[in-house]
N, C-alpha and C positions, 0 to 999 in steps of 0.2 A: 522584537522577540523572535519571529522567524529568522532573523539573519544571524542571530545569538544562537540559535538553534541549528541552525546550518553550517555555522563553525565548527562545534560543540562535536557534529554528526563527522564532516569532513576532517578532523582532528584525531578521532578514533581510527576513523577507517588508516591513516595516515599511520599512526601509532604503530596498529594491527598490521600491516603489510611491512613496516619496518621492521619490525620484529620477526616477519614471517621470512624474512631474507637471510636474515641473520641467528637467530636462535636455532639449534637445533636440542636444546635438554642437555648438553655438554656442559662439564665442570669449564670455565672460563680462570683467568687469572688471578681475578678479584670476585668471585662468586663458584659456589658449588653448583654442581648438579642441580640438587634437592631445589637449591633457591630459584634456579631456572624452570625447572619443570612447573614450581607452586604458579609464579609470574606468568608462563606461555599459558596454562592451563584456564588459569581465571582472564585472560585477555580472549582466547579459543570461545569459551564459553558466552564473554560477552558479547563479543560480536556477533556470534551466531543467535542469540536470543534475540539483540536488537535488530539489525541487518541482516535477517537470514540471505535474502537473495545476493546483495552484493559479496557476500561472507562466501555462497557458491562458487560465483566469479572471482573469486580470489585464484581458485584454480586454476583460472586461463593466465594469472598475471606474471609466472615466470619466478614463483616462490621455491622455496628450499623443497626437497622428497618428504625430510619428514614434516615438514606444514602441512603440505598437502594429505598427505595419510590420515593427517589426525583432520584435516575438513573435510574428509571422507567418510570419518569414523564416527565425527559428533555428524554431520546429517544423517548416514546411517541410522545412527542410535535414535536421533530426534525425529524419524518417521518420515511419511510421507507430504510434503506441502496441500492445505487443501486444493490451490487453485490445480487446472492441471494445466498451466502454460508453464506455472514454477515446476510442477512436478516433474515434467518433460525434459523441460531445461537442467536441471539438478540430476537427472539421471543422465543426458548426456554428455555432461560436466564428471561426474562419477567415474563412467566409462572410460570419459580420455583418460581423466587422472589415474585410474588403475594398470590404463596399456603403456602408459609411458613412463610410469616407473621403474626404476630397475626390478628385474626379477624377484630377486629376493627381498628385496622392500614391501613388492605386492603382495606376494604372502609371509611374510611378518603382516602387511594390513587384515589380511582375513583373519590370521590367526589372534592376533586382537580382539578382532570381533567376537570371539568367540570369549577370550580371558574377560571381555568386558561385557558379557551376558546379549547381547547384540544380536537376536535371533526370529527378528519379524520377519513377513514375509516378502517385505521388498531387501530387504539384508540376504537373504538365500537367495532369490531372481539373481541379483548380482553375483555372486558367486557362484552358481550356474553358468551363468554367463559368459562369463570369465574363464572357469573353466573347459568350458565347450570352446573358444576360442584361441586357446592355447594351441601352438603348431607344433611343440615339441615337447606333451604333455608325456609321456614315458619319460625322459630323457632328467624332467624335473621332476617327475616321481621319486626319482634315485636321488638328485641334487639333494631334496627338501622332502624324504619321505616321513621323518617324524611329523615336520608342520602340514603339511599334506595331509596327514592322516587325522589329527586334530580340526583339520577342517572340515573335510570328510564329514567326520563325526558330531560335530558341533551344527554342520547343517541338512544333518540326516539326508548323504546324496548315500546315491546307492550304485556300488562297484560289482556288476557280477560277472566281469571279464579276468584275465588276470591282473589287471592294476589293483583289483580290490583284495585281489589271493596275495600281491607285491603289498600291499601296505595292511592289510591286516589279519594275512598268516606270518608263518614262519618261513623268512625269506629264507634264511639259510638251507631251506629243504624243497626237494622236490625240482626238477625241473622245469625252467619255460621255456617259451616259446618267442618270446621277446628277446633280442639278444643281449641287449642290455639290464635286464633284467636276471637275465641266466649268470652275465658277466659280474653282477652283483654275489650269485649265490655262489660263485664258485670263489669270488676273492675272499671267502672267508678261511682259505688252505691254501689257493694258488698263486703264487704271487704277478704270473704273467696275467691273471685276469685284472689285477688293479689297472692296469696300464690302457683298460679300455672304459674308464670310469671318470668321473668329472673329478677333478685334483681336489677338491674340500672331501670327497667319500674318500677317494683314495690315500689319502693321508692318515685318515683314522684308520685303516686297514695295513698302512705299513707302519704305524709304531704299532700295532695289536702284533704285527707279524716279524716286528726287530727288523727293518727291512735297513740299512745303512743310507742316512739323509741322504747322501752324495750319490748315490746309485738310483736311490728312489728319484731326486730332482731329476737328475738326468733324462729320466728314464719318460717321465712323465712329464717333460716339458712339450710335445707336441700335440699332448693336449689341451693345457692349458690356453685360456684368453689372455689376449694382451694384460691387460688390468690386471689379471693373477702372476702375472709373469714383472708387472712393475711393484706387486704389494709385496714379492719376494726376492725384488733385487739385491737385496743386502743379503738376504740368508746364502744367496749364489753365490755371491762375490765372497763369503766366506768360507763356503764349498769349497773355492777357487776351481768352479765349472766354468770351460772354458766356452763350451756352447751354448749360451746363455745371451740373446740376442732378444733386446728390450728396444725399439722404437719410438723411443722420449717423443720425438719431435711428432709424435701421435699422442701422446697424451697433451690432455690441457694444461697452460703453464702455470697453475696452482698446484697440481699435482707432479709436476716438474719441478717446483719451484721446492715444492715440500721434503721430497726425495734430496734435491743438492743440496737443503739444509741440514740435512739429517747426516751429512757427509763430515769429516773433520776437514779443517780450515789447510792443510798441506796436501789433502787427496783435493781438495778443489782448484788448488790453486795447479795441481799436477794437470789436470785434465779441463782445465780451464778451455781452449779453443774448443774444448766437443761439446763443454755444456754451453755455453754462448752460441754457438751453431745451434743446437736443440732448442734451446729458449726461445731465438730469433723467430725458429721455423716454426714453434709451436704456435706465436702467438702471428705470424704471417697470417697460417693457418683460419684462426677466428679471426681476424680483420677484414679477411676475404669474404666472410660470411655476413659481415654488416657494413650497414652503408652510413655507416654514423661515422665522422671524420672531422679532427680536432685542428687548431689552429696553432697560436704561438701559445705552448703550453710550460706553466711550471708546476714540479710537483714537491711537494714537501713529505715526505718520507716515514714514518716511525720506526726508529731502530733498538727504542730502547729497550729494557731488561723487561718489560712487561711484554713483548712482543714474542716472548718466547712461547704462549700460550700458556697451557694448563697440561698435565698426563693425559687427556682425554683428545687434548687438538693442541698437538707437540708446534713449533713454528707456526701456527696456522698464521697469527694477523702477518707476522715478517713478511712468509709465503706469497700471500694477499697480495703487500707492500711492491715486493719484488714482482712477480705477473706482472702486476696493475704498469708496473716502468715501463717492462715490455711492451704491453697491450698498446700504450698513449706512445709509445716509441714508434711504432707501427703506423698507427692514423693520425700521427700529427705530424703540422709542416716543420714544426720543430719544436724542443723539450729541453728543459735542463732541471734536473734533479737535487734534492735539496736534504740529505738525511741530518736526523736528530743525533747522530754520532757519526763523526768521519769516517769513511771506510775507504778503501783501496782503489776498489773495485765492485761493484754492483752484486756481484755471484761469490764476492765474499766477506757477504756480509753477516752479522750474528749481532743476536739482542743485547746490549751492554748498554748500562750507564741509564742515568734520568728521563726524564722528556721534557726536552728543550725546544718545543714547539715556537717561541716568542722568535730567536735568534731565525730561524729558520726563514719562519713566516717572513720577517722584513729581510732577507735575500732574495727569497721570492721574488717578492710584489715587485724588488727594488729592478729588477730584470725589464718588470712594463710587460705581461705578460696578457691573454687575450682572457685566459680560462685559468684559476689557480687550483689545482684539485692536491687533496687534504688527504693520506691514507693513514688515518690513526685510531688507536684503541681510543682518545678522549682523555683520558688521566692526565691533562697539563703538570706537570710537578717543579719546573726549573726556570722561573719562578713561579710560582702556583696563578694560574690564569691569567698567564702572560701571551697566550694566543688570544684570549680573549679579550684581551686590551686591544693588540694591536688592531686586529679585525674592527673591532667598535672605530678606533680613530680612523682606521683605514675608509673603513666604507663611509660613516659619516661625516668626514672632513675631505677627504683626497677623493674620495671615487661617490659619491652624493648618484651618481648617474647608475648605479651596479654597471658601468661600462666593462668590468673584468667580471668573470661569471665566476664565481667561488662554491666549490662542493667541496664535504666534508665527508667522506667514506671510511665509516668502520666497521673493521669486520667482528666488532666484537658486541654483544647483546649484554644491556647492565641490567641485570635485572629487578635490581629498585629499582629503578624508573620507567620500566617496563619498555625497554626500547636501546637503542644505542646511545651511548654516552653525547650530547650536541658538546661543540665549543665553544660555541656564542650564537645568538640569535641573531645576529646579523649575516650567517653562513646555514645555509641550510643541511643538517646530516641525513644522511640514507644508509641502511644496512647495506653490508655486501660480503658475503661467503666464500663467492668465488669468484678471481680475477674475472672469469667471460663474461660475467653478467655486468660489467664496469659499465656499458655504453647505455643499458639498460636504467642502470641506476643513475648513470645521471641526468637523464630521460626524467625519471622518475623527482629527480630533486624537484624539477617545477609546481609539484606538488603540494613536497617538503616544503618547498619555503613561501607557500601562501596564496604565491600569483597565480594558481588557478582555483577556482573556488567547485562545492561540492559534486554541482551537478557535470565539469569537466572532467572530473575524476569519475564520475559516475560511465559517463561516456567512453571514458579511454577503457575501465574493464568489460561492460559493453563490447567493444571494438576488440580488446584480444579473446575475447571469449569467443566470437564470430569469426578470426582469422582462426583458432586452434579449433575451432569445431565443424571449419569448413570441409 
């Protein structure tokens, strides 16, 4: 009964962190929103009720911003642990999770707190907290002054400097002393003040002021972050701003990846040497940073029509697909690529046609390969669970010994099942979001597929919880 009870536990948790990798409440291709959110919600809830403490540690495990936010927000809400070794632990766990969010993710979290009635008094400590530790708290005053101010107010802090006259008088009036604060009041007539304002304020203030896109971009590209400067690269290039200087090979290659998707199939092929150079360097870049390193590797591909994603995460799985080449291109002694529809070329590639996982699968394997890694949404269709035959004959006739190590990476979360789609149970799946977490996740498969049992899992969050809280 105890061992029955230990699978049972180990299972969950397994489920619970698959999902946490891959779900973000995103419309997916075969599922809405709505259906996502019901699925992540009642999974959030469970584990937190059964596993509080490991549910904390889920924190340190390298999950998705918005997992984390919401196991922030269900222990918030669920109070304070009696013991105080959990309590200690759980507020430390809280902290990291708050400082290492992106900015406006963290308050999107507080502000939450607040839509979702959230307002004991270890809920405010925290956002005190938080807020006393911010190093460029004017600067996000202006970024995010409406949610700032709903925070404010929701945890009854009290402003009697001008941050509080900036978020709940009338900025447009009166002089300060802050100069960005002043650069606020004055961009409501002048158009040189936008120019000293974070580019999301400033934007509202130059269609309020008819300010001409192409002038306005211009103008306000030396303020902008990298990342505002890559979310806008298409609106430049239709500008046709010439000063418009985006360093790919600094972003990560999912978000590399996603952009050259987003491109038509004759502008890639024109610029083909600069995005392959980009790719390369992008994904050097993260290999450099881990010491996880692949053998004789094959990869089997998804390219088909579902890979297009959904309106909500446009290219996303392709995106994935394409990284993840990169990534094992990088840390392995060698690799050779296996797509579900022919393509050209790697960088031009696009979602078409079935999924023909079976044909693939046995070019694979037929290579003699050390490690077979799988980047697919799951939907087998051409012939319907023709991976999953082969895989069954594969491992229990020809490879009895798992001497080839097979992982199954999708980056898509099915929400009946409350997890990612598997392709056979003889391949273990793991979520995956984005290309850099690949080395992580397949880390992680050992898990997945059984050979470690509860209390090793228990250990390994344990262990990242102690590295990210050291």
């Amino acid at each position: 009964m105890a061992e029955y009870t230990a699978r049972i536990e180990r299972e969950d948790l397994i489920t619970f962190i698959n999902a946490c990798f891959t779900c973000t409440g995103q419309a997916e291709f075969y599922s809405s929103s709505a259906e996502q959110g019901v699925s992540l919600s009642f999974l959030h809830e469970y584990i937190r009720t059964n596993y509080r403490r490991l549910y904390a540690r889920c924190l340190a495990a390298g999950i998705n911003h918005y997992n984390q936010a919401e196991i922030v927000l269900q222990l918030l809400g669920a109070g304070a642990p009696e013991s105080d070794a959990d309590r200690q632990e759980e507020s430390r766990l809280i902290r990291y999770a708050l400082s290492s969010l992106p900015t406006q993710r963290a308050y999107k979290l507080l502000e939450q707190a607040g839509q979702r009635r959230i307002n004991n008094r270890r809920c405010r400590a925290v956002v005190r907290q938080f807020l006393a530790e911010r190093k460029n708290l004017v600067f996000e005053a202006v970024k995010y002054r409406n949610r700032m101010r709903r925070i404010h107010s929701h945890g009854h802090l009290r402003s009697e400097d001008e941050l509080g006259r900036f978020l709940f008088g009338d900025a447009a009036e009166g002089r300060f002393e802050t100069p960005i604060f002043d650069a606020y009041r004055r961009a409501h007539y002048e158009e040189r003040a936008l120019y000293e304002l974070p580019y999301s304020v400033a934007e509202g203030f130059a269609a309020k002021l008819s300010i001409p896109r192409d002038r306005f971009l211009a103008r306000i590209a030396p303020r902008m972050t990298s990342a505002e400067k890559a979310r806008t690269a298409r609106a430049a290039e239709r500008e046709e701003i010439d000063d418009w200087r985006v360093d790919w090979q600094r972003r990560d290659p999912t978000q590399l990846a996603t952009y050259l998707l987003s491109l038509g199939i004759p502008e890639r092929r024109a610029r083909l040497a600069e995005l392959e150079a980009a790719m390369k360097a992008s994904a050097q870049r993260i290999v450099r940073e881990v010491p996880y390193r692949l053998g004789r590797v094959s990869m089997v591909l998804d390219n088909s029509f579902s890979s297009r994603g959904s309106a909500d995460k446009a290219h996303r799985p392709l995106a994935v697909a394409l990284a993840s080449l990169y990534l094992v291109e990088q840390a392995s002694a060698s690799l050779r690529a296996f797509w579900t529809s022919p393509i050209a070329h790697p960088l031009l590639a696009r979602a078409q046609g079935s999924t023909s996982l079976g044909q693939a699968l046995l070019d694979a394997l037929a290579w003699k390969p050390d490690q077979l890694l799988i980047v697919s949404d799951g939907f087998d269709n051409d012939p319907p669970n023709g991976a999953s035959e082969v895989l069954r004959v594969y491992c229990s006739r020809l490879d009895p010994g798992a001497e080839v190590e097979i992982v199954h990476l999708n980056p898509v979360f099915d929400a009946a099942h409350l997890m990612p789609r598997a392709l056979s149970s003889w391949a273990p799946t793991v979520g995956i979001r984005d290309a850099k977490d690949l080395f992580l996740m397949i880390g992680f498969a050992r898990f997945a597929k059984g050979s470690m049992d509860l209390q090793a899992l228990e250990a390994y969050l344990q262990r990242r919880m102690l590295e990210v809280l050291a």
